[in-house]
Steps between C-alpha positions, in 0.01 A plus 500: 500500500407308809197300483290585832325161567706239538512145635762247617575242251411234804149556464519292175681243678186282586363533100846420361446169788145463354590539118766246568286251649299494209726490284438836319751660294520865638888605440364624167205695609744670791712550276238730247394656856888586593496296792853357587511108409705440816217675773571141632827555643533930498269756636392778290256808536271480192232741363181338682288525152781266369447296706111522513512447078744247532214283710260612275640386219597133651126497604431534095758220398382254759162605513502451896362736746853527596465738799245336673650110491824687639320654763356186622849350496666807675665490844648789653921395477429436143386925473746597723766315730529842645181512622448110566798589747351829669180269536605225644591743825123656475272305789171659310354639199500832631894520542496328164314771328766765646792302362294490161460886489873534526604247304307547209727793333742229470295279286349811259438827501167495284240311776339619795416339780273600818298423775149668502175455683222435214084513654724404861699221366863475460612503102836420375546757215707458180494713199736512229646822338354359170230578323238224468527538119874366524583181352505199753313716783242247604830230482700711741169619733402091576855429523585790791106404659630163490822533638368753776261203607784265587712775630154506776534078500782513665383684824097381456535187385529281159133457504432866517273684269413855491138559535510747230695563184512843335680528111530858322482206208196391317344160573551278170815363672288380813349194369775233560526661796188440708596142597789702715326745646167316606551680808588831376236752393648636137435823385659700213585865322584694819777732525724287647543173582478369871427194726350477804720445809441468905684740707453657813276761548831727587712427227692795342645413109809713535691605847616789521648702802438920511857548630643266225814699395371443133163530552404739177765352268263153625203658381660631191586112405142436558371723313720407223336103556174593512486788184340284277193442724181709418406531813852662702260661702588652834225339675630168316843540586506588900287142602811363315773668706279483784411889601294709455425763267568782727763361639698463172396771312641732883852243404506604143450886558821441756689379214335798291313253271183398433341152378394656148833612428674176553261310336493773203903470498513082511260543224658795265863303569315115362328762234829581375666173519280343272477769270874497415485132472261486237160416686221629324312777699192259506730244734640771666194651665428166622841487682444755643178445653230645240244301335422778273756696263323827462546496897877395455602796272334754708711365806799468257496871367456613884761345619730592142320778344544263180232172368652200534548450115621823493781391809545183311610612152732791700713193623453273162717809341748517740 
C-alpha cells in the first residue's frame, strides 16, 4: 500500500553531513529505520516518519539536540540544489516565497507552508502532517523553523532575525536557544509554527489567474496541501489566492462545486489513505485536519456511511 506522506531522501542529506562530521556512527541506526545506506549517492522517496524516527533516534545515541545544531548549520543548496537554483534568479523574498510554494511538493508531501497575516504582520507558516505526539517532532519543527530562517537570510540579510518566533512545540527545548534569538520574541504551543517576515502590504501567497485553463484542478491540489490544517476555512483560504469570497465561491458554482465539498473530498481521500496504510484513526483525524476524534468519525461516517475503524478493518480483510 502506498504510504501518503513522503519525503525525498535529500532532506537527510545535511544530517548524514552533520553525523559525519562528528563522527557518529548512523549506518546502523538507518539501517533499523529502513533508510538506504547509500542516500549519499541515490535519491529515494522515504516514509517521512522514517525519517522523523530515524533523527529521533540519533538524537538518543548522541544525546545532541540534533535538529537544532543542523539548523544553525543549514544553507539552502545543502536542502535543495533545486531550489538554491530557482533562488538564485529571485531579486526578493517575495518571488522567493512563490518559488517555495511550488517547490515544496518536491521535497515532501507531509509539510505545509504559507503566508498569512497574524494581528497585521506577515507570518511564514509551517505545520507538519504529524502529530505533536510523534517521535522526533520538536527535532524536525526547530530544524524546518531553522532552515526557513536562512531560506529568509538569503534575501534579508545574514544578520536577520525574525522579531517573533511561533512553535506548535513546547518550550523545554528553548533554553540553549535564547543566546540565538536575543532578538526574537519566542513563544510556544500554537497550532502551527511560523516566523515573522516583511512583505509588502500587497503581497498575495499563491498567484493564480481566473482564466487559468486548470484553474479548479489548481484548487483541487490545494486543497489536497492544505487538508491537514484545522483551520481550511473559506475566509482563510481566499486572502491566500488573493479573492474574495464572493468572487470564488460565484467561480466554484461555475465549475458546479463548492469549497466544502472539495475540502470534504481532499479530506475523505487522505482519510482513506491512511486508513489502508495502517495509521491509527487517532493520527488520522489529525491528517486530516481535526483536533478531536469524536469530530473525525462523524465527518468520516458522512462522507462513508461507515466509522473509520469500521472502514479500516473492511480493507485489513481484503
Amino acid at each position: 500500500m502506498d504510504k501518503i506522506h513522503l519525503s525525498s531522501s535529500n532532506n537527510l542529506l545535511p544530517f548524514i553531513n552533520y553525523f559525519t562530521r562528528y563522527d557518529l556512527d548512523w549506518r546502523k541506526v538507518a539501517l533499523q529505520h529502513a533508510i538506504p545506506e547509500d542516500i549519499q549517492t541515490n535519491t529515494y522517496w522515504l516514509p517521512s516518519d522514517q525519517c522523523i524516527s530515524f533523527i529521533a533516534s540519533m538524537v538518543q545515541l548522541s544525546k545532541r539536540k540534533i535538529g537544532i545544531e543542523v539548523g544553525h548549520l543549514i544553507n539552502i543548496k545543502q536542502i535543495s540544489p533545486e531550489l538554491d537554483t530557482a533562488l538564485s534568479q529571485c531579486h526578493n523574498l517575495e518571488q522567493a516565497l512563490h518559488e517555495l510554494n511550488d517547490l515544496m511538493p518536491t521535497l515532501n508531501n507531509h509539510v505545509m507552508l504559507w503566508v498569512s497575516k497574524i494581528d497585521d504582520r506577515w507570518f511564514l507558516c509551517h505545520r507538519s502532517a504529524f502529530p505533536p505526539t510523534t517521535r522526533g517532532y520538536e527535532q524536525a519543527e526547530w530544524f524546518r523553523s531553522l532552515a526557513l530562517i536562512s531560506l529568509c537570510k538569503t534575501f534579508l540579510g545574514n544578520h536577520w532575525l525574525p522579531k517573533n518566533i511561533k512553535m506548535r512545540s513546547p518550550a523545554h527545548l528553548s533554553r540553549q536557544l535564547v543566546s540565538s534569538f536575543q532578538q526574537s520574541n519566542l513563544s510556544f504551543d500554537h497550532e502551527y509554527g511560523a516566523i515573522e517576515i516583511e512583505l509588502a502590504e500587497e503581497f498575495i501567497a499563491i498567484e493564480m489567474a481566473d482564466n487559468e485553463p486548470k484553474w479548479l484542478e489548481k484548487i483541487e491540489q490545494l486543497m489536497d496541501t492544505y487538508a491537514a490544517l484545522p483551520h481550511l476555512t473559506l475566509e482563510w483560504f481566499c486572502p491566500l489566492i488573493g479573492t474574495s469570497t464572493r468572487t470564488f465561491q460565484r467561480k466554484l458554482n461555475q465549475h458546479q462545486t463548492s469549497f466544502k465539498a472539495l475540502r470534504d473530498n481532499a479530506r475523505y481521500q487522505r482519510a482513506r489513505k491512511c486508513l489502508e496504510s495502517g495509521t491509527t484513526p487517532f493520527e488520522t483525524a489529525w491528517r486530516c485536519g481535526f483536533n478531536d476524534l469524536s469530530n473525525f468519525n462523524r465527518a468520516f461516517k458522512s462522507w462513508s456511511h461507515v466509522t473509520p475503524a469500521q472502514y479500516k478493518k473492511s480493507k485489513t480483510k481484503r
